[in-house]
C-alpha positions as CSV (number, residue, x, y, z in Angstrom):
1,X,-29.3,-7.6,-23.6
2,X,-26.2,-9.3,-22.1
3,X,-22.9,-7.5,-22.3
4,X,-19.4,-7.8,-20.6
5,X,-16.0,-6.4,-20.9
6,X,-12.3,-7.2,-19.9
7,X,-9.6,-4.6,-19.9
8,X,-5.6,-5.2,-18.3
9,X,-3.9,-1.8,-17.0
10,X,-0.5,-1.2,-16.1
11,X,0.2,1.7,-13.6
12,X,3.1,4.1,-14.1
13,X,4.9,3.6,-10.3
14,X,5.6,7.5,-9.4
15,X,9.2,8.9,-9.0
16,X,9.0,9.0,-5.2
17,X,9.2,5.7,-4.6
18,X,12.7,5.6,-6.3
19,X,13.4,8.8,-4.4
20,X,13.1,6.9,-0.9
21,X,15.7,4.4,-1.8
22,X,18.5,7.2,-2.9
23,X,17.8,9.1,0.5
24,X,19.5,5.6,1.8
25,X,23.2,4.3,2.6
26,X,25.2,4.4,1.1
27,X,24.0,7.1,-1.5
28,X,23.3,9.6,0.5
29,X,24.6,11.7,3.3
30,X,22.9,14.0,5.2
31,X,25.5,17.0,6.3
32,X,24.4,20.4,8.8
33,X,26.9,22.6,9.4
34,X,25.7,25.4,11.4
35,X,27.1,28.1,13.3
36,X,30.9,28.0,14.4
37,X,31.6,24.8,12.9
38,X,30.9,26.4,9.5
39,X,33.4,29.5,10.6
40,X,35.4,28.4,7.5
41,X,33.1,28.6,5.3
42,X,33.7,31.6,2.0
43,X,32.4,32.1,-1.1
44,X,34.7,30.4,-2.9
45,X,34.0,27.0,-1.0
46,X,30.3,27.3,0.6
47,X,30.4,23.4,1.7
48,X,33.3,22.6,3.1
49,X,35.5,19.6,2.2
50,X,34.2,17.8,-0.8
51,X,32.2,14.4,-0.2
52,X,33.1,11.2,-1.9
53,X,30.9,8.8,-2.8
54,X,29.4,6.1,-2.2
55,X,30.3,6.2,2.2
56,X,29.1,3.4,3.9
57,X,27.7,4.5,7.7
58,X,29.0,2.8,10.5
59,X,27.3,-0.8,11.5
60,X,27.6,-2.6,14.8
61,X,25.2,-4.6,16.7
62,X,24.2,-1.3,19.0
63,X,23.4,1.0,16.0
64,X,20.3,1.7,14.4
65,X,20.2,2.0,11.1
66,X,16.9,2.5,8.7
67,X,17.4,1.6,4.9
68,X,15.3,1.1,2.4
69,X,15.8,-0.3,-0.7
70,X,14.2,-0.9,-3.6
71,X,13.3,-4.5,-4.3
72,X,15.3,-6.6,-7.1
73,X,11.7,-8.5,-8.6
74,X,10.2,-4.3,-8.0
75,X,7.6,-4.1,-11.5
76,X,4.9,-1.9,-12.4
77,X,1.6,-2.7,-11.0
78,X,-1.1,-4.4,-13.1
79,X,-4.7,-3.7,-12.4
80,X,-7.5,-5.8,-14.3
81,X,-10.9,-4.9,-15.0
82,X,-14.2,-6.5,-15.7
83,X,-17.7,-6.8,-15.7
84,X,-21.2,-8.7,-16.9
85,X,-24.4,-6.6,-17.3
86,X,-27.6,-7.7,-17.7
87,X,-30.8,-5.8,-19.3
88,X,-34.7,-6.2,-19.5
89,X,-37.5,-4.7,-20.4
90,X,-39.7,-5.0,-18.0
91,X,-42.7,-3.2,-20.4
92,X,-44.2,0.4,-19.0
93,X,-41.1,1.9,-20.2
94,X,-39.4,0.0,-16.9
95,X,-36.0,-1.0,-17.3
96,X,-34.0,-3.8,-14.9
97,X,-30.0,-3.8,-15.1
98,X,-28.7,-6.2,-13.1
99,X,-24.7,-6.4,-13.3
100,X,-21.5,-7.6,-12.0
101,X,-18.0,-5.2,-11.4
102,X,-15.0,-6.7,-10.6
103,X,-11.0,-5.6,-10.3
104,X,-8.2,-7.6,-9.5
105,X,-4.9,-5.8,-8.8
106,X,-1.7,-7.5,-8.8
107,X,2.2,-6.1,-8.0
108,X,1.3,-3.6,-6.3
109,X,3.4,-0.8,-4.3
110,X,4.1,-1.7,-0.4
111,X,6.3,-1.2,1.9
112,X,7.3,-4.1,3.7
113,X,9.2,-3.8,7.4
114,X,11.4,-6.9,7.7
115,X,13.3,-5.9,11.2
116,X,9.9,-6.6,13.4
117,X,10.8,-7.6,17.0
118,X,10.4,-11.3,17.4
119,X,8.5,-12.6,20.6
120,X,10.8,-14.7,23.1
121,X,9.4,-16.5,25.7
122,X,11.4,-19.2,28.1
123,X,10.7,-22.2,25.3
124,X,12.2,-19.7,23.0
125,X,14.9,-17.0,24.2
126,X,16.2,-14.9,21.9
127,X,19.9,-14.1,22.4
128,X,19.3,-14.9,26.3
129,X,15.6,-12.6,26.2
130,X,12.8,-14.4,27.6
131,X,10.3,-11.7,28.0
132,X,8.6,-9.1,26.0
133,X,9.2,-5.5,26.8
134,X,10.1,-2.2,24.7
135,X,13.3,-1.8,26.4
136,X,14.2,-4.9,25.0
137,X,13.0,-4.5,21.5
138,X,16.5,-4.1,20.0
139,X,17.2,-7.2,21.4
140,X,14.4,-9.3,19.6
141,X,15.0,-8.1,15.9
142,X,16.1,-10.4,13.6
143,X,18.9,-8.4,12.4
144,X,20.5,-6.5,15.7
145,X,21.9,-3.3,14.7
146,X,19.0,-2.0,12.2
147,X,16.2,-0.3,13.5
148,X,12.8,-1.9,14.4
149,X,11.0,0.0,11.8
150,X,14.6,-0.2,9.9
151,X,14.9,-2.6,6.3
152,X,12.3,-1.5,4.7
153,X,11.9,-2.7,1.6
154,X,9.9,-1.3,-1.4
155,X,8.4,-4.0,-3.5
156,X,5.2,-4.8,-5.8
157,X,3.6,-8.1,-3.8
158,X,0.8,-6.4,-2.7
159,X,-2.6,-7.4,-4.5
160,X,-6.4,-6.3,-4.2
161,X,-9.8,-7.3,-5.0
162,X,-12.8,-5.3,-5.7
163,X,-16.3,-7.3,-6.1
164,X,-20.0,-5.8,-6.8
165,X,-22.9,-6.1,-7.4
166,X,-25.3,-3.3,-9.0
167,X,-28.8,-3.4,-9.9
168,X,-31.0,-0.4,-11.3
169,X,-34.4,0.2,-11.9
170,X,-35.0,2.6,-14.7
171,X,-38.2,4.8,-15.7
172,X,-38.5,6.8,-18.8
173,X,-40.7,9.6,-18.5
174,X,-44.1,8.8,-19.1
175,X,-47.2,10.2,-17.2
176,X,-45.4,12.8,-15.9
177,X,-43.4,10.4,-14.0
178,X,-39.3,10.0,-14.0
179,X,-37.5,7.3,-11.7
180,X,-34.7,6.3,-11.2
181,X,-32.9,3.8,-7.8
182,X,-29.6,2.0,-8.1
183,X,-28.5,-0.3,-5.1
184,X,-24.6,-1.3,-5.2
185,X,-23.3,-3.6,-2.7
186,X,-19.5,-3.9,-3.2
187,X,-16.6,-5.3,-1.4
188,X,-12.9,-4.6,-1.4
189,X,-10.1,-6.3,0.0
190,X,-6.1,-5.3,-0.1
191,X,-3.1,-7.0,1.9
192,X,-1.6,-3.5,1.8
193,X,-4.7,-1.6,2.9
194,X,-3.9,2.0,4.7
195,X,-3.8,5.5,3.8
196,X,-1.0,6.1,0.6
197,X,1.8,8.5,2.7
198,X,3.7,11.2,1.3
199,X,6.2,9.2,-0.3
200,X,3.6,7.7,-2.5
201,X,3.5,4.0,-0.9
202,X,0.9,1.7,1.0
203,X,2.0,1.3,4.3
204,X,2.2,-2.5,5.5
205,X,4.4,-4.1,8.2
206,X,4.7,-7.3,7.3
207,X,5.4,-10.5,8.5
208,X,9.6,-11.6,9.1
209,X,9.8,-14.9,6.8
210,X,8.5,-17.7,8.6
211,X,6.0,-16.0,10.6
212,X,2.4,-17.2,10.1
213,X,0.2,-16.2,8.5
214,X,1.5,-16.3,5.3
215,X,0.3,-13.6,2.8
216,X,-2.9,-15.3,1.6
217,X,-4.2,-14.9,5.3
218,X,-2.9,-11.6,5.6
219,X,-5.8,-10.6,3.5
220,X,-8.0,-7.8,4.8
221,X,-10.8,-5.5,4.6
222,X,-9.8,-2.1,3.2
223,X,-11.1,1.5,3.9
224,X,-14.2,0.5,1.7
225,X,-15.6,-2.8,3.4
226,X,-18.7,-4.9,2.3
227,X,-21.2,-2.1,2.0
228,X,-24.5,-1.1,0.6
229,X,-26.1,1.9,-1.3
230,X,-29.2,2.7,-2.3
231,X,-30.2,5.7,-4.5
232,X,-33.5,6.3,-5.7
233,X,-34.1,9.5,-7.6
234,X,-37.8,10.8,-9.2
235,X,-38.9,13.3,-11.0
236,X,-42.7,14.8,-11.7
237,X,-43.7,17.0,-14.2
């Protein structure tokens, strides 16, 4: 018997990943007022003087600023589904399944880190840098005044793959006798593989534009390489 099956899935993105962006400029302002500076605080007015909206931090080349922000293409991820399944009877109430799982996920979450230090060298100063050092990070970025981990960006270009193969040997009971061993060998890659933080996103560098590799190379094992298992289970009675 020969059977197979397709099915498309689109993924609800969780509120936290909006969240992160309205924690940044200019939405949000962080204000502690502790101790004697809040001697004037009452009842009546708790908070001090009232905040207006939206306040743009200040920018030079000598600050470092972290925003994130939410991409403009940003859409739900999309994860497909299929497989192809194989079964025989081998006779002696033995039964061979041989069958093929696959997933293929597109747009999905990342966070992408735009402001990576660049790499100078004497061929290729940047802004008068010719050597690699942490002091100098802040020199190297591509956009001075934002942090190295700063402009991060939120956006659904991740994608995954998930291939398999299974095959099972199957033994009604008969003779006392019960069996059953499976053997799966699967592999899974992801060019946003890494543990899923507390904000809810994948956690992934990225390249500044122009950087090799491009995306396609960025490909990589995830936390669930090319791997085998074999289970055998039997019964007598």
């Amino acid at each position: 018997m020969l059977r197979g099956g397709y099915g498309i899935y689109y993924s609800r993105y969780v509120g936290q990943t909006i969240y992160q962006s309205v924690l940044s400029p200019p939405f949000k302002v962080l204000r502690q007022i502790q101790g004697s500076a809040n001697a004037a605080a009452s009842f009546a007015n708790p908070f001090g003087p009232e905040v207006t909206l939206p306040q743009f931090v200040s920018y030079s080349p000598s600050t470092s600023l972290t925003p994130r922000f939410i991409a403009q293409d940003f859409r739900p991820p999309v994860t497909q589904q299929y497989s192809l399944n194989l079964q025989t009877d081998l006779g002696s109430n033995l039964l061979l399944e041989t069958g093929y799982v696959g997933a293929r996920g597109t747009h999905q979450i990342t966070n992408r880190i735009y402001n990576q230090a660049l790499l100078a060298s004497i061929s290729s100063p940047i802004r008068g840098v010719t050597t690699n050092t942490i002091a100098n990070i802040p020199l190297r970025v591509p956009y001075q005044g934002f942090a190295p981990i700063g402009l991060n960006s939120i956006q659904t270009t991740a994608s995954a793959w998930y291939n398999s193969l299974e095959v099972s040997l199957t033994k009604r009971l008969s003779a006392g006798l019960q069996l059953l061993a499976s053997y799966t060998l699967a592999s899974s890659l992801s060019t946003a593989a890494a543990d899923t933080g507390t904000s809810g996103l994948q956690h992934n560098s990225g390249k500044p534009e122009g950087w090799p590799p491009e995306l396609w190379a960025q490909r990589f094992q995830s936390q669930t390489p090319l791997r085998g298992e074999l289970f055998v289970s039997i019964a007598h009675r």
